[in-house]
N, C-alpha and C positions, 0 to 999 in steps of 0.2 A: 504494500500500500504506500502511497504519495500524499505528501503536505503540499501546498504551494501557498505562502500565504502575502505573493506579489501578485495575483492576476484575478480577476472573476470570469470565468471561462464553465463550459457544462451546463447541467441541467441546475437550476434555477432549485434550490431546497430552501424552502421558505419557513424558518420558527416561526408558531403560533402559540400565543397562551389562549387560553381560556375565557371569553365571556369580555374579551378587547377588542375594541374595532379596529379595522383594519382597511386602508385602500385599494383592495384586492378582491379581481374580480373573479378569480375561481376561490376564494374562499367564501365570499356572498351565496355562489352557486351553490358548493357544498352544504354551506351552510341553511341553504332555503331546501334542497333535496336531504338536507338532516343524514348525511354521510359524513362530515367531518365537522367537528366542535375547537378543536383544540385541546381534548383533553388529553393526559398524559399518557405519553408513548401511541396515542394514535397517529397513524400515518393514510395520508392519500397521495394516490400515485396518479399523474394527470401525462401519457407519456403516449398523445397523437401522432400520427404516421405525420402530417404537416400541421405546423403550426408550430406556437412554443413549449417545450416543455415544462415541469414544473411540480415536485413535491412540496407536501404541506406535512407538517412533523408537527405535534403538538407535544407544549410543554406543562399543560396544565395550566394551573394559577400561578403570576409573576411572583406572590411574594411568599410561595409553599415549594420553589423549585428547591432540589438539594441538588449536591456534586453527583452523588448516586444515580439519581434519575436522569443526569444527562447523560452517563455513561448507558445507564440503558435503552435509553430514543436513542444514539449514536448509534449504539449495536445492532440494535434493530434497524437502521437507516440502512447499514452497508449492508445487511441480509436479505435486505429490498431490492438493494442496486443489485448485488450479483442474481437475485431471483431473474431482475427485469433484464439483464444486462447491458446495462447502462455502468458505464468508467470513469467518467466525470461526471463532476458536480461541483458546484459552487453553493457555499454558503459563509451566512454575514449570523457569526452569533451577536446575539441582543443585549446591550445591559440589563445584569439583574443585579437590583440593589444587595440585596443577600450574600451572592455569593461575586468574588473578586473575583475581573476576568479573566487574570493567571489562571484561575482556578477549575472558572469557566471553559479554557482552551483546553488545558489538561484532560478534564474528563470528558472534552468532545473527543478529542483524540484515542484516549484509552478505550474507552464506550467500540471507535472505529475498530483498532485495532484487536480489542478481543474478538472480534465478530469473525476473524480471519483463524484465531487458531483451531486445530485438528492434528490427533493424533494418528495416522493413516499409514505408518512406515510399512507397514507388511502386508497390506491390500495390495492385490497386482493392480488391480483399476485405478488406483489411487489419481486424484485432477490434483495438478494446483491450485489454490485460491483465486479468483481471477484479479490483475492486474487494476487495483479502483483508486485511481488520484479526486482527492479531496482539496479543491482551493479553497482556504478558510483567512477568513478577515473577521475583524471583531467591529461593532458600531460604537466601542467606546476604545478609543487609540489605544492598542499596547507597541511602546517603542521594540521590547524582547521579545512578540510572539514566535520568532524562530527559535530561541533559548526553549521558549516554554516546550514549543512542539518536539525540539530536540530530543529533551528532558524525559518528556511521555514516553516517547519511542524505544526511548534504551531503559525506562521503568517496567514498559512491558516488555521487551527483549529479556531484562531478568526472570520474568514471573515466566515466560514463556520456558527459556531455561532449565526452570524448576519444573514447571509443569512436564518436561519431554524425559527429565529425570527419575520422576515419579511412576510417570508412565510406561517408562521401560519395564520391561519384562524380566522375572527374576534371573534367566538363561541366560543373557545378556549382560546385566548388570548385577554385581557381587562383588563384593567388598573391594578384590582387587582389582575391578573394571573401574569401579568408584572411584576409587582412590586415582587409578590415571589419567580418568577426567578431568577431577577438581584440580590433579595436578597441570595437564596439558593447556585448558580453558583459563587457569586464574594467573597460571606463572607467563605466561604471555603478554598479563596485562601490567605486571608489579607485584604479584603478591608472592609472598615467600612463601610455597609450598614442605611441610615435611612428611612422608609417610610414615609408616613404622610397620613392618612385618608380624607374623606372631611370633620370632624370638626375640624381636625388637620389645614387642609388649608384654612378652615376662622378664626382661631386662630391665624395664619402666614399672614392674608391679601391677598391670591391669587385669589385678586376677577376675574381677566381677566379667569385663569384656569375654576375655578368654574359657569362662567356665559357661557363657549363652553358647560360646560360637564355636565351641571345641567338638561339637558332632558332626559338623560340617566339611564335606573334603575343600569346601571353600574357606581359607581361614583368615581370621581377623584383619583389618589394617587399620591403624590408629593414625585419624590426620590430620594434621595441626594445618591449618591456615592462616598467615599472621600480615594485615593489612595494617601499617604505622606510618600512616601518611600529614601526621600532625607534631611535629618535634619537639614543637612550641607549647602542647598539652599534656600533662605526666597522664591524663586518665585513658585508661586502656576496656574499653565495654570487651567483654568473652561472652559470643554465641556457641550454644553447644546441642549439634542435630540428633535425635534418634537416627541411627543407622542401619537398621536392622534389615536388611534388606528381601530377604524371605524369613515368613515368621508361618514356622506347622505350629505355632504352642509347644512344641518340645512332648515330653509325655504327657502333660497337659494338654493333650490334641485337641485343635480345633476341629469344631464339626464341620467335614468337607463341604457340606448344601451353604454351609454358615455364611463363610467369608474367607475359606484359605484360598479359594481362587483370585483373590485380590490382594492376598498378603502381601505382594512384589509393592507395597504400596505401604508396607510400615518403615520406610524409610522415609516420609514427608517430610518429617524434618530438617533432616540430613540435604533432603532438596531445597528446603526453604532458607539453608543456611547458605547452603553454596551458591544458588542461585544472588543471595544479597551480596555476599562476596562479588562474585562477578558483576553486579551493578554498583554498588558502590567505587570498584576500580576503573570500572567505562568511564562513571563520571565525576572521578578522581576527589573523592570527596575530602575535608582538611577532618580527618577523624581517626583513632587509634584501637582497630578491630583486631578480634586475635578470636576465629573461629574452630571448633575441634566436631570431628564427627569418628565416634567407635563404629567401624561397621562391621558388621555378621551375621551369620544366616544363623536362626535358631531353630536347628535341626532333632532327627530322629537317630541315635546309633547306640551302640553297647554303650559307648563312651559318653554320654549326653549327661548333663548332670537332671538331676531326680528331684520328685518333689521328697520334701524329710533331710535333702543333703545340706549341710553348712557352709556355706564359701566367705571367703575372705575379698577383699576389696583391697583399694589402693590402698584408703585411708587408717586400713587396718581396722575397722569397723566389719564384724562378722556379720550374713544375714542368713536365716531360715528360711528356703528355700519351701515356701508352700505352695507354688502353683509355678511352673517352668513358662506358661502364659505371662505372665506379668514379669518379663525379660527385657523391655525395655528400660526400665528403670535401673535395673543392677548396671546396664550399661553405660547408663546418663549417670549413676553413682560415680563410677571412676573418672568418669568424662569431665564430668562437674568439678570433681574433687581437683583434677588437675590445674583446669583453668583456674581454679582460685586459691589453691594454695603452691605450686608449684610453677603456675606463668602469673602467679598474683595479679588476675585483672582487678579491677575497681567494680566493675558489676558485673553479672552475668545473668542471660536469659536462656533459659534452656526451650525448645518446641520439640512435642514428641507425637505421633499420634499412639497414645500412652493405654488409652479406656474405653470399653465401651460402653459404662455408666457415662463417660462424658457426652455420649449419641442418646441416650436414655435420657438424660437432665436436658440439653440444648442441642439438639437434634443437628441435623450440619449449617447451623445457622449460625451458631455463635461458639467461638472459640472457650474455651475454661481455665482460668486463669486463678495461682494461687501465687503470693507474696509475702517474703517476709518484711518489704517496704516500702508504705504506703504511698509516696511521694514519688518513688521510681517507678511504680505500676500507674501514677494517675499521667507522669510523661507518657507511656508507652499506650496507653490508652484513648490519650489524645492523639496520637500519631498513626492509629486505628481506626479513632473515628475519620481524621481526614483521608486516610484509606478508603473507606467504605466498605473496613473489614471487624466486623464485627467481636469484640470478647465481653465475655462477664466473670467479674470475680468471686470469686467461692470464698465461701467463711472458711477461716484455719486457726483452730485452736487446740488447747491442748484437750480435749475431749476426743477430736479426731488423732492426734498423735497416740494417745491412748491404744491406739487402735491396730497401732503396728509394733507394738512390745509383742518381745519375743522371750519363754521360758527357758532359750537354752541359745540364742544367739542376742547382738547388740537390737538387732532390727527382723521383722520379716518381713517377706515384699509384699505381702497382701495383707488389709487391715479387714477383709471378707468383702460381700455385695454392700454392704451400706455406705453410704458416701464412698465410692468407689473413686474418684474423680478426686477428690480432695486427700485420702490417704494415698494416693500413687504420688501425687506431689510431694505432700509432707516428706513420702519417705523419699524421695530426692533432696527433701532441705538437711537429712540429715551429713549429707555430704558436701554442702557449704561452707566451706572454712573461712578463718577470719569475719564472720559474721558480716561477709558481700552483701550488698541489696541483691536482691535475686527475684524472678519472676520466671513462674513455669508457665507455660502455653502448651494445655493440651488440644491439639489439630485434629481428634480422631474423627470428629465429624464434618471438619472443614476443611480437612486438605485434600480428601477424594470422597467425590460427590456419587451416589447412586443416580443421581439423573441430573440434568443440565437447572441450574437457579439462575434466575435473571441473565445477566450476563457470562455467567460462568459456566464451563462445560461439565457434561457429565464426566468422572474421571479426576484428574488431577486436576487442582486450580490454584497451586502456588500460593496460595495466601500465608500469607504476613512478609511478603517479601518488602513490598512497598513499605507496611508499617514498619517494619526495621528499618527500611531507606529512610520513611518520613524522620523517625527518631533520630540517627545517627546525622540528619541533614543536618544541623544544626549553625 
């Protein structure tokens, strides 16, 4: 897809709100034939063999528009065009008092350019998307609308990243295919990539990583990604992915009808980390990230560790192994542990898709969120909402901690079905050292979608790549 935002050329895309007049005479027409109003995300396509052409896009009401809803009349605009096949178009966004027209370009563009993604590598029929330039001009001057459109493009180049990450297929993608990605894609752009083998990660102590992924003929790689593009600031933020890249539940098996055909998809994390990496170094942000993602398969073998078994961690923190299911956490224990007491960041956010109490409480609509600091989660939360990506935070107290003592180790990994969602965090916080502000993001509902939400496809959707962008932009 094409920006141009020096020429008006194409078919004529005309915003409409709601219940405002207007000196236009196919919108009177529409309007007396009671086919188009203006309300939100309605679209009329006016596209005669001679004469002019001309869509009408409604916005709803001027002073109830959000960022969100433009992205989705956007998305839906360019599913229009390629239906009609129509390649150009020109359009004049409108000032809206509410939202700033930075704000305003950005999510026309995003809104565009999601409308384009698909996952389709292994269809032999697979089409391209077809080729659709957008000449966009704003009615309220912006001097930087090329910055702006830039911007968009490489904010969705990340999510898109993420999302082709996620989507891969576990045959394909495992630990060590992982790991030569993030290495291949980030160390291109500036970032200092390290791997680690599995005798690299019992040289490092990551016995929790190594006791998921040790029944796997695929074995661990522990990967450091360290983006210090700020000299000038001592504060270092640590992102740390679930990596898990095929998840059977271990002898904990999942039920096959369930979800293990979609397993290849508990690495969201691990995607939403690398994917931010890669955007943040496109657009060379002045910020000091240092990302880590454990990756491994949690497999089936003689050798798999068991529910009842004891494993030991970096931090030297034992845990009772009561359900080989709830494996992502012992993973994000060492991962955690690392980044904050051995590369000492200053905060760190860990994203997992961790539960599936978290699909049970907020279905894949809203991300699950638990904090031990309230001032750090209300940054990250604002930088979600200008997302238009959705979290809520979960109460954490020590009732719930409660819940993960263990009779014969420090921790167990499961506090049982009751707040499920809230004890898988906790017991991540128990591997926070130095008492980091810390913020866990459970994705289990929102990083791969059973069917397509507004703008988002069914499948993988990268989310929070941007909210991390939005935070770290600073």
């Amino acid at each position: 897809m094409k920006f141009n935002t020096n020429k008006l050329e194409g078919v004529i895309v005309t915003p409409i709100f709601e219940d405002e007049n207007y000196n236009n005479g196919l919108l009177e027409y529409t309007k007396g034939k009671k086919l188009f109003k203006g309300k939100l995300n309605e679209i009329f396509v006016n596209l005669p063999y001679n004469g002019e052409k001309e869509i009408l896009i409604g916005l709803g009401k001027r002073d109830e528009l959000k960022e969100d809803q433009v992205r989705e009349v956007f998305f839906k605009l360019v599913k229009v065009l390629a239906k009609n096949k129509e390649f150009e178009v020109q359009v004049t966004l409108p000032k809206v008092e509410n939202i700033h027209t930075e704000k305003l370009v950005n999510a026309a563009v995003e809104g565009a350019l999601h409308a384009t993604y698909k996952f389709d590598k292994y269809k032999s029929d697979r089409k391209d998307f077809p080729e659709i330039t957008i000449n966009l001009t704003t009615e309220e001057q912006l001097e930087n609308i090329e910055e702006v459109v830039s911007e968009a493009c490489d904010i969705i180049g990340g999510v898109f990243f993420a999302r082709d990450l996620v989507n891969e297929r576990a045959e394909y993608l495992y630990p060590e295919t992982l790991a030569n990605i993030a290495s291949k894609e980030l160390t291109a752009l500036g970032v200092e990539v390290e791997v680690y083998d599995e005798k690299q990660c019992e040289e490092l102590g990551l016995k929790g990583l190594l006791a998921v992924g040790r029944a796997s003929d695929r074995k661990p790689r522990f990967i450091v990604m360290k983006y210090l593009n700020n000299p000038e600031e001592s504060e270092v933020v640590g992102l740390v992915g679930k990596g898990v890249t095929y998840d059977t539940g271990g002898y904990s098996i999942k039920q096959t009808a369930n979800s293990m055909d979609i397993m290849h998809c508990d690495m969201g994390g691990a995607g939403t980390v690398i994917g931010t990496m890669k955007l943040i170094a496109t657009r060379k942000l002045k910020t000091n990230v240092i990302a880590i993602v454990g990756a491994c398969e949690n497999m089936i073998s003689g050798g798999s560790y068991k529910p009842g078994d004891v494993i030991s961690t970096l931090s030297g923190k034992t845990v009772e192994v009561a359900n080989t299911d709830a494996e992502g956490r012992i993973t994000l224990a060492d991962s955690v542990y690392y980044a904050t007491e051995k590369l000492k960041v200053n905060k760190v956010i860990d994203l997992a898709t961790l539960t599936g109490a978290c699909l049970v409480a907020l279905a894949e609509f809203y991300t699950g969120a638990v904090t031990n600091n309230q001032e750090f989660y209300n940054e990250l939360n604002k930088a979600a909402k200008e997302a238009g990506e959705r979290v809520w935070q979960m109460p954490a107290d020590d009732s719930f901690r409660e819940l993960n003592k263990s009779s014969v180790a420090d921790v167990k990994n499961t506090g049982g079905r009751l707040g499920g969602t809230i004890t898988a965090g906790l017991f991540i916080e128990n591997f926070v050292a130095n008492n980091v502000p810390w913020i866990h993001l459970d994705i289990a509902g929102t990083a791969y979608l059973s069917k397509a939400e507004k703008y988002l496809p069914k499948g993988a959707t990268g989310v929070h790549v941007k909210t991390l962008y939005n935070l770290l932009n600073k």
